[in-house]
C-alpha atoms as an extended CHARMM CRD file, in Angstrom:
* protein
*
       192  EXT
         1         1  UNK       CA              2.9280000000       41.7430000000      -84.3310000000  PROA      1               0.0000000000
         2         2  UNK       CA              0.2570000000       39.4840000000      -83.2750000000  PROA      2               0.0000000000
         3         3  UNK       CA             -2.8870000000       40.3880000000      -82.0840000000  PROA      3               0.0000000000
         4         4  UNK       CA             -3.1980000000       41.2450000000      -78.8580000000  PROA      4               0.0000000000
         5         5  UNK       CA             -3.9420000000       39.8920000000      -75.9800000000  PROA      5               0.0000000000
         6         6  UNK       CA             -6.6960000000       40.3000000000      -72.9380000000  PROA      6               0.0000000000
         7         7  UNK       CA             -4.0640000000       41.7370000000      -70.7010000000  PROA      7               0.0000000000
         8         8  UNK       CA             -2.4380000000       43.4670000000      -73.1890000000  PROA      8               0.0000000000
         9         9  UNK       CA             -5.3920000000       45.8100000000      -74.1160000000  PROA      9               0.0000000000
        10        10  UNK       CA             -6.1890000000       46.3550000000      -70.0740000000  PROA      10              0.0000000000
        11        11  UNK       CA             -2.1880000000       47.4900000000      -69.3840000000  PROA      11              0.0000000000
        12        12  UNK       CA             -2.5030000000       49.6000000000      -72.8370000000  PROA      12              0.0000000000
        13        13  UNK       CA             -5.4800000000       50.9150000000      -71.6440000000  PROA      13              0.0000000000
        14        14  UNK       CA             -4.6460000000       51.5830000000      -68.3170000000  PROA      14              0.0000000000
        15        15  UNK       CA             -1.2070000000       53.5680000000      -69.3520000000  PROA      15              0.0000000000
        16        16  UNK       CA              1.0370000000       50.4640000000      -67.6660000000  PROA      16              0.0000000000
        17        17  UNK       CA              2.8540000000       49.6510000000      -70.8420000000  PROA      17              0.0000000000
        18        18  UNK       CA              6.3250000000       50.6260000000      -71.0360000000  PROA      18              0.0000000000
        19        19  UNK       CA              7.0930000000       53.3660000000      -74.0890000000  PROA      19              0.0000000000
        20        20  UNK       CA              7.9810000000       50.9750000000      -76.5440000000  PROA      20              0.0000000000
        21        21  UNK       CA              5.6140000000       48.4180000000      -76.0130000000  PROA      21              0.0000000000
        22        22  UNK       CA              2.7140000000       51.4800000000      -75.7990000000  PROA      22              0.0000000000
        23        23  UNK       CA              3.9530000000       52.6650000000      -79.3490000000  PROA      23              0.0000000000
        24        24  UNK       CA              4.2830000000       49.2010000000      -80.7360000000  PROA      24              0.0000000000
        25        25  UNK       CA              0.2090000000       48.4490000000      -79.9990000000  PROA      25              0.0000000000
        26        26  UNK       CA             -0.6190000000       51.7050000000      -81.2480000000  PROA      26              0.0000000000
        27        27  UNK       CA              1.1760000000       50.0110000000      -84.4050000000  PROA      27              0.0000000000
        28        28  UNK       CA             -0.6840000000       47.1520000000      -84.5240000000  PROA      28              0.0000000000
        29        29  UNK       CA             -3.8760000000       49.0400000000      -83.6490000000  PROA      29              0.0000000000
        30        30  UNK       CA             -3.7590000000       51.1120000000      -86.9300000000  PROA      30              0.0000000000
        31        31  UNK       CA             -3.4380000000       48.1420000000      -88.9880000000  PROA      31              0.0000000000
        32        32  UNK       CA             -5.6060000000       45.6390000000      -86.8960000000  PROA      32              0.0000000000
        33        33  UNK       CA             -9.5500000000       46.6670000000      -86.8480000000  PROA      33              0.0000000000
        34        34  UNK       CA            -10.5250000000       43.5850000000      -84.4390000000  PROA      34              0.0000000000
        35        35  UNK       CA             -7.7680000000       44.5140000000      -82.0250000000  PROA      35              0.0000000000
        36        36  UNK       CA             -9.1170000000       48.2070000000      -82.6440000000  PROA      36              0.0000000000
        37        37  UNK       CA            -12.8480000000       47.0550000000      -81.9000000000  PROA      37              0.0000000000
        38        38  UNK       CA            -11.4550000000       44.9800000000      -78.6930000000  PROA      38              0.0000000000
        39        39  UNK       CA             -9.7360000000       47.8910000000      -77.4520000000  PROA      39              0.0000000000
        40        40  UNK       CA            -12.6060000000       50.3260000000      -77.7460000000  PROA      40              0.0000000000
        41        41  UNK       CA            -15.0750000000       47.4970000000      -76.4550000000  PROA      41              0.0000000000
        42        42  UNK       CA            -12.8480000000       47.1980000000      -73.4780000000  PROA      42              0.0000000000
        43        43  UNK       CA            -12.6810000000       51.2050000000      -73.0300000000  PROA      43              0.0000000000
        44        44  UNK       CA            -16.4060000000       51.6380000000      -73.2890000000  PROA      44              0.0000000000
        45        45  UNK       CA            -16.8490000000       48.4350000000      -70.6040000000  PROA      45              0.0000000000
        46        46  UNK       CA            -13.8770000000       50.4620000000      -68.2740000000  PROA      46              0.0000000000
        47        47  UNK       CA            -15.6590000000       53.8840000000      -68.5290000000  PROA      47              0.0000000000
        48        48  UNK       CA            -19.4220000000       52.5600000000      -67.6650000000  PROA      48              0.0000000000
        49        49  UNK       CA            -17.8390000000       50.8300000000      -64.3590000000  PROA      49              0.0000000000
        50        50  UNK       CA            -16.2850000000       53.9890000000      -63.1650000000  PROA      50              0.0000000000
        51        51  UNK       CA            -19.7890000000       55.6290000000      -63.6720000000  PROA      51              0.0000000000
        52        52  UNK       CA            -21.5580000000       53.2650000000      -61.4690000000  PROA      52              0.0000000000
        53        53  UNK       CA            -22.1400000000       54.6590000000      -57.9060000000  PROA      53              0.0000000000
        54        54  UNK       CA            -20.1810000000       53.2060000000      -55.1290000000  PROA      54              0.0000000000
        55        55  UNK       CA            -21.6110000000       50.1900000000      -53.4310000000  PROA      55              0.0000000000
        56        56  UNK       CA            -22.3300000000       50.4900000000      -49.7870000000  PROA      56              0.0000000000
        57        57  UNK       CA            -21.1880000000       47.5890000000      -47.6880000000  PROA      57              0.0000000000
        58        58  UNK       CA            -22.9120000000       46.8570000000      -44.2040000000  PROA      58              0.0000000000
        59        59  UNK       CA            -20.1640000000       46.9850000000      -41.3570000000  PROA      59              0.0000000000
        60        60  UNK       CA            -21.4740000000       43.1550000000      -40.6780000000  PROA      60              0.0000000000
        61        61  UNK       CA            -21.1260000000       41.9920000000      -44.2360000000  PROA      61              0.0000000000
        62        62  UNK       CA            -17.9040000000       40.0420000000      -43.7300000000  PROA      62              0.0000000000
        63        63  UNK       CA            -19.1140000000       38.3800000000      -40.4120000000  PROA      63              0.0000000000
        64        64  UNK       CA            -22.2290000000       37.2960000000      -42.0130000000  PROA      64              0.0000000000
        65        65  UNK       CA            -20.9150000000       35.7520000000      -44.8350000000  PROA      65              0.0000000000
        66        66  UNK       CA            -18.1480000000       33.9020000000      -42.4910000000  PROA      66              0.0000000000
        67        67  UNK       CA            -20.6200000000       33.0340000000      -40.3320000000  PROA      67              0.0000000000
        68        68  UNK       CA            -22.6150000000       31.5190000000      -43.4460000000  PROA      68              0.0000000000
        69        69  UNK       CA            -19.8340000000       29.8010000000      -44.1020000000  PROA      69              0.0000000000
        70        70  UNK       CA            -18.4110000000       28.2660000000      -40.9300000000  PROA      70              0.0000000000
        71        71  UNK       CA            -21.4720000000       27.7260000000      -38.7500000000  PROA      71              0.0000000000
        72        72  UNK       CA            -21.0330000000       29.1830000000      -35.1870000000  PROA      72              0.0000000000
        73        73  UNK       CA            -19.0620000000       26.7610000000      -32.7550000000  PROA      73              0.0000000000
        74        74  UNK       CA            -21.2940000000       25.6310000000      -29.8340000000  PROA      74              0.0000000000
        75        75  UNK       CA            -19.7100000000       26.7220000000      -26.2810000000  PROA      75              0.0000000000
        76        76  UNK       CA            -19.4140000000       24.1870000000      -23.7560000000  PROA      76              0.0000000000
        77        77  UNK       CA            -21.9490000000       26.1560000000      -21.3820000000  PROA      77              0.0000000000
        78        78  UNK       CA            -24.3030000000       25.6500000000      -24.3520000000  PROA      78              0.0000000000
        79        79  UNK       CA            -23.6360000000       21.7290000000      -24.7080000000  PROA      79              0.0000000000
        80        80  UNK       CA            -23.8830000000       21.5500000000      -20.2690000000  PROA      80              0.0000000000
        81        81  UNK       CA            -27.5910000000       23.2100000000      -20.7960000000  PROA      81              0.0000000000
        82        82  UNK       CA            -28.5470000000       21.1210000000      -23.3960000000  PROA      82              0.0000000000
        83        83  UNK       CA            -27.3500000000       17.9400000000      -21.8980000000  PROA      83              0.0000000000
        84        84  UNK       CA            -28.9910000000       18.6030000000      -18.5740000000  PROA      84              0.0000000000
        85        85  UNK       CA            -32.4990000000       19.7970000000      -20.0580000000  PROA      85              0.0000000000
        86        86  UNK       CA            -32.2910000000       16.4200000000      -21.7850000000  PROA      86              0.0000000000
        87        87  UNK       CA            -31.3320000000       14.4570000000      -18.7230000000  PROA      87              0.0000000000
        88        88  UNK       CA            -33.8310000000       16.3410000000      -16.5990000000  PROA      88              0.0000000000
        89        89  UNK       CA            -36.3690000000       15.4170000000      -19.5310000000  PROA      89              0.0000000000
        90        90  UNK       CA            -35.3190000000       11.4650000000      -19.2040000000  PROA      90              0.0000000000
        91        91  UNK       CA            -35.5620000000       11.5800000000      -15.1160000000  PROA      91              0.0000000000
        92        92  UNK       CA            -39.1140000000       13.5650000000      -15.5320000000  PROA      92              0.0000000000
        93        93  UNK       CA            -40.2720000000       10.9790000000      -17.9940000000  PROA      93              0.0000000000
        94        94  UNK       CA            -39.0090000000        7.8690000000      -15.6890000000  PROA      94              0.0000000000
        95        95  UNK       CA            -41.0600000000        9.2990000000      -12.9880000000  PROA      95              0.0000000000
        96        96  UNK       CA            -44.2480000000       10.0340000000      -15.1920000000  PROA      96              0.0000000000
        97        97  UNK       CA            -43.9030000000        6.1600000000      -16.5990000000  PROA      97              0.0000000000
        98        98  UNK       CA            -43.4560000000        4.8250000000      -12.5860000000  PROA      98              0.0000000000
        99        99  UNK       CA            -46.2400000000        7.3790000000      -11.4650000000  PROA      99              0.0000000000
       100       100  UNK       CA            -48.9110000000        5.3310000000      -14.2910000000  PROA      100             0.0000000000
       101       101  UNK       CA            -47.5470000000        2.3160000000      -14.2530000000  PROA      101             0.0000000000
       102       102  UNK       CA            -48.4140000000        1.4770000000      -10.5790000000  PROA      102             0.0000000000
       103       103  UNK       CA            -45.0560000000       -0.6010000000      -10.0450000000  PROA      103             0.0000000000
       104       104  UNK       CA            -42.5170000000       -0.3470000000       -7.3670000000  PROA      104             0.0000000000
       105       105  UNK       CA            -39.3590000000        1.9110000000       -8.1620000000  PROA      105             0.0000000000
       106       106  UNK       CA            -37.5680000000       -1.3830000000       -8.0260000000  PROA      106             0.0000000000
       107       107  UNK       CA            -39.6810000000       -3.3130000000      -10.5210000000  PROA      107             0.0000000000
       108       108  UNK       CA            -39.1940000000       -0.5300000000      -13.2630000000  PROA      108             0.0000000000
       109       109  UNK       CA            -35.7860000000       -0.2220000000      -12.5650000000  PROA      109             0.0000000000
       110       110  UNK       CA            -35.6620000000       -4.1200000000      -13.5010000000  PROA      110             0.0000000000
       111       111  UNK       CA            -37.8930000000       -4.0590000000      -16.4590000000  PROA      111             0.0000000000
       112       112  UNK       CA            -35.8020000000       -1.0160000000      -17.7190000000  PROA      112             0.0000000000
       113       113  UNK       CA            -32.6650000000       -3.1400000000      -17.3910000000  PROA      113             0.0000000000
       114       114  UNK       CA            -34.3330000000       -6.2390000000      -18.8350000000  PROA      114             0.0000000000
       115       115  UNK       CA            -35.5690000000       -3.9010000000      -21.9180000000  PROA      115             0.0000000000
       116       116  UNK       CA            -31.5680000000       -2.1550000000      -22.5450000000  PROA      116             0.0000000000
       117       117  UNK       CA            -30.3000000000       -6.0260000000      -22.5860000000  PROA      117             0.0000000000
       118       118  UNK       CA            -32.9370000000       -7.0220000000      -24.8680000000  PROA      118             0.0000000000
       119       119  UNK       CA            -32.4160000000       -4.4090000000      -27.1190000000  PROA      119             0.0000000000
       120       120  UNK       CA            -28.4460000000       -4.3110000000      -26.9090000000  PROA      120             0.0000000000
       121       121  UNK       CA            -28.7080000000       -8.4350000000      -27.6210000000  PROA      121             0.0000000000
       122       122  UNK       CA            -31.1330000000       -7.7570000000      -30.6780000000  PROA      122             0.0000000000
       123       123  UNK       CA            -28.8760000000       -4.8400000000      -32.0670000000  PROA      123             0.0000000000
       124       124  UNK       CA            -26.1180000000       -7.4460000000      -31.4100000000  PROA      124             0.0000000000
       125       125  UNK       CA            -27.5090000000      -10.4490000000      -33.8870000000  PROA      125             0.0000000000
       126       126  UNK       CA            -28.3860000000       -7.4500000000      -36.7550000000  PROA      126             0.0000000000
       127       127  UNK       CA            -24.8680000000       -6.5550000000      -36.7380000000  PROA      127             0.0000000000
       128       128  UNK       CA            -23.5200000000      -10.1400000000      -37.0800000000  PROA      128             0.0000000000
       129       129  UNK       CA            -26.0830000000      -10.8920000000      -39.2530000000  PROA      129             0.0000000000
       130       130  UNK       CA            -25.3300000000       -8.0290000000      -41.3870000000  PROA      130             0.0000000000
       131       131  UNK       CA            -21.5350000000       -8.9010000000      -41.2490000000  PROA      131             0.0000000000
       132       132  UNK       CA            -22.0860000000      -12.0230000000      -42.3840000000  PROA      132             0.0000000000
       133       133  UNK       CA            -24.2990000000      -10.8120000000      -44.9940000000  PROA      133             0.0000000000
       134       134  UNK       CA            -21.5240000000       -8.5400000000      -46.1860000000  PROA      134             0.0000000000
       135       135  UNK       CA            -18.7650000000      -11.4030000000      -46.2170000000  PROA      135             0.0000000000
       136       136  UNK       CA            -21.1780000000      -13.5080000000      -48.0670000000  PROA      136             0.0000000000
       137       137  UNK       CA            -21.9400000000      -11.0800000000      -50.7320000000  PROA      137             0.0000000000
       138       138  UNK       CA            -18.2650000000      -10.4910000000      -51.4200000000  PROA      138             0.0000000000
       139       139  UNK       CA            -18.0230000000      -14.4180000000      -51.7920000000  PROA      139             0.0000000000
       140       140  UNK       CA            -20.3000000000      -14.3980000000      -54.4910000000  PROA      140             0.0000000000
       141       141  UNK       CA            -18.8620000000      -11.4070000000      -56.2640000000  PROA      141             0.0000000000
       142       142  UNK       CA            -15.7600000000      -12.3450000000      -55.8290000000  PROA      142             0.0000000000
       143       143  UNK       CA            -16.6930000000      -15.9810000000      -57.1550000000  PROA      143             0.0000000000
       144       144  UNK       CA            -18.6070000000      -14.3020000000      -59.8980000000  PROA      144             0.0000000000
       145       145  UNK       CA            -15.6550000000      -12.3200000000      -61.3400000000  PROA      145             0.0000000000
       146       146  UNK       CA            -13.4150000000      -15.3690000000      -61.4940000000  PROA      146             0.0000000000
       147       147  UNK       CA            -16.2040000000      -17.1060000000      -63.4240000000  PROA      147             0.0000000000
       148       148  UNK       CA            -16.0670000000      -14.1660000000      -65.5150000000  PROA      148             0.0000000000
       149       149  UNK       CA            -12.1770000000      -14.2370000000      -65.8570000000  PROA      149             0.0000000000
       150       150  UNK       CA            -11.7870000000      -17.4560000000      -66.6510000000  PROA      150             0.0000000000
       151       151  UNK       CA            -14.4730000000      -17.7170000000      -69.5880000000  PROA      151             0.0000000000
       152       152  UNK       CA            -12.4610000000      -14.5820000000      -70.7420000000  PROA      152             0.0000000000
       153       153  UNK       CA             -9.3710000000      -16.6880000000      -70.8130000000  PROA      153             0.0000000000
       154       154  UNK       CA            -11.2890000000      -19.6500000000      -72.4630000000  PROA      154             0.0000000000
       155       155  UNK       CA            -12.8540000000      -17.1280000000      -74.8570000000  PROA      155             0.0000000000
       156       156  UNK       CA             -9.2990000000      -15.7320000000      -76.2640000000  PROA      156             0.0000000000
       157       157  UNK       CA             -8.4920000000      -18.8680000000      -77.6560000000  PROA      157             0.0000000000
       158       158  UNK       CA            -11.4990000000      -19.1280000000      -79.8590000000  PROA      158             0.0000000000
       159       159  UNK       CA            -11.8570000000      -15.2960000000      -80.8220000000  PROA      159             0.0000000000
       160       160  UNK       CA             -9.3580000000      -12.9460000000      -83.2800000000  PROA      160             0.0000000000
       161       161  UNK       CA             -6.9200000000      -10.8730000000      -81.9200000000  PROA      161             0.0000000000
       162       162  UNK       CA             -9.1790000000       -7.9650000000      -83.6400000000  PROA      162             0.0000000000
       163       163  UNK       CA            -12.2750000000       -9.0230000000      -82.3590000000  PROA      163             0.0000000000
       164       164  UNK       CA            -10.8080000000       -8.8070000000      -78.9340000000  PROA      164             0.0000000000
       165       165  UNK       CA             -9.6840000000       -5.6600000000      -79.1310000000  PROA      165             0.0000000000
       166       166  UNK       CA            -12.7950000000       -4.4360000000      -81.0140000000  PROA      166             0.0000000000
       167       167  UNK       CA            -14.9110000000       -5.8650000000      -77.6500000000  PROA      167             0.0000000000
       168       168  UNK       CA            -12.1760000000       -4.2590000000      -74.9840000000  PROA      168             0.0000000000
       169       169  UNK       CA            -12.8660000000       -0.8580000000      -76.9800000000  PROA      169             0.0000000000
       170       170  UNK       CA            -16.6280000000       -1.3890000000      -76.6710000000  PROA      170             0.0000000000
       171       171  UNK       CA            -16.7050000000       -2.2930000000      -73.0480000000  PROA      171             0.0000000000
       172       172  UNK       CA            -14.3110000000        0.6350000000      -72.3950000000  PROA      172             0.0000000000
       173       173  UNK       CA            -16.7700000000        3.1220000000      -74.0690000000  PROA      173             0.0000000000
       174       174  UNK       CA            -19.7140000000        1.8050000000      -72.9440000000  PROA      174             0.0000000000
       175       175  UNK       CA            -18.5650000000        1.7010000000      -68.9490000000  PROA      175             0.0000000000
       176       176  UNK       CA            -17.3510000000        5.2370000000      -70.0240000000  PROA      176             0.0000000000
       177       177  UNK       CA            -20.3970000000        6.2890000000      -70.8830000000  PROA      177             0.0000000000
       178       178  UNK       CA            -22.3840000000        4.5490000000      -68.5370000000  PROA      178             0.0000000000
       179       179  UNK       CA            -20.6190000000        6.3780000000      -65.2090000000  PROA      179             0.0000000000
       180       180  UNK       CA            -20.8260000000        9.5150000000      -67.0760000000  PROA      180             0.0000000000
       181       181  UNK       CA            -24.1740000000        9.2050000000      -66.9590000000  PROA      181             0.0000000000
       182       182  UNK       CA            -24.3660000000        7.8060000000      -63.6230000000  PROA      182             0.0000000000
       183       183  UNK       CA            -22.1460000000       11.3090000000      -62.5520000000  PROA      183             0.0000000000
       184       184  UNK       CA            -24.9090000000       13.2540000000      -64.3360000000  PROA      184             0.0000000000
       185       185  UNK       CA            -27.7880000000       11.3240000000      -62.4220000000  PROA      185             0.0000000000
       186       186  UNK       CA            -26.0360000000       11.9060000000      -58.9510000000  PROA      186             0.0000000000
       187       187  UNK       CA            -25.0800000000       15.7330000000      -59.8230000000  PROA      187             0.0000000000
       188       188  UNK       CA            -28.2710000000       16.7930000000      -61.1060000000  PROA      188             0.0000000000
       189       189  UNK       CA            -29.7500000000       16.8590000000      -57.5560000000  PROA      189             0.0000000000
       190       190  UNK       CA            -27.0990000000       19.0710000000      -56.6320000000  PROA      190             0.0000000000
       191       191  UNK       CA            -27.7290000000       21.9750000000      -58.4850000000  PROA      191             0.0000000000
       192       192  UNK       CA            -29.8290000000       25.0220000000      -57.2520000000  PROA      192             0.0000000000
């Protein structure tokens, strides 16, 4: 017989085995001292749990570690207050800027207006800008890898077949190891 196994030594321990298997360990545990030591390691680790006092759970301990968990939903009575103490906050602010500001209710109303096109126009031109910031940048890199690709190609003619694979091996290993170690970098602020 083999040694035996983790689950073996918990079901022989435990009195689970059939009669035949039971008799067969006790076989193999007269011949085997590591099994032997395993076994009695195991019994010693089984009889010092059932020593240990039972542990008292709170009656909330399940809630609170679902509620840890899955944060608590917000009610729709809860998002109602909290929009209209914001929107109360906005109309009490509009009337502390017109009280100061000495202008006419109409006048701020139109330099409000003039200020949200203003801004909506300016947010406008970043995004386009920054669209056509993105399509240019994929331009280049795009035009840079077929620069790259093609001096490959013109390269292949002028290298050995082994020297080409020797450089595809090193390229593989070192992008290998160069986003393992970017992985590392990124996961390292992760742990606690």
């Amino acid at each position: 017989m083999n040694c035996l196994h983790l689950d073996q030594i918990y079901l022989f321990l435990e009195g689970e085995l059939s009669p035949e298997e039971n008799r067969s360990v006790k076989k193999h545990l007269s011949s085997c001292g590591r099994c032997r030591n395993a076994v009695q390691e195991r019994r010693l680790l089984i009889e010092a749990s059932q020593s240990l006092p039972n542990l008292e759970i709170p009656q909330d301990f399940t809630q609170r570690i679902l509620d840890s968990i899955f944060p608590k939903r917000i009610s729709l009575r809860e998002w109602a207050i909290a929009a209209s103490v914001g929107l109360s906050s906005a109309v009490l602010a509009f009337f502390i800027i017109y009280l100061l500001s000495g202008q006419t209710l109409t006048d701020l109303f139109i330099h409000l207006n003039q200020t949200v096109l203003t801004l909506f126009e300016n947010i406008v031109v970043v995004l386009i800008k920054a669209a056509k910031l993105v399509y240019v940048g994929f331009l280049v890199i795009f035009k840079i890898a077929s620069l790259i690709i093609t001096g490959l190609g013109s390269i292949t003619t002028i290298l050995s077949p082994q020297f080409q694979i020797g450089l595809i091996a090193f390229t593989v290993i070192v992008s290998a190891l160069l986003l393992f170690g970017i992985k590392r970098k990124l996961l390292a602020g992760e742990k606690v």
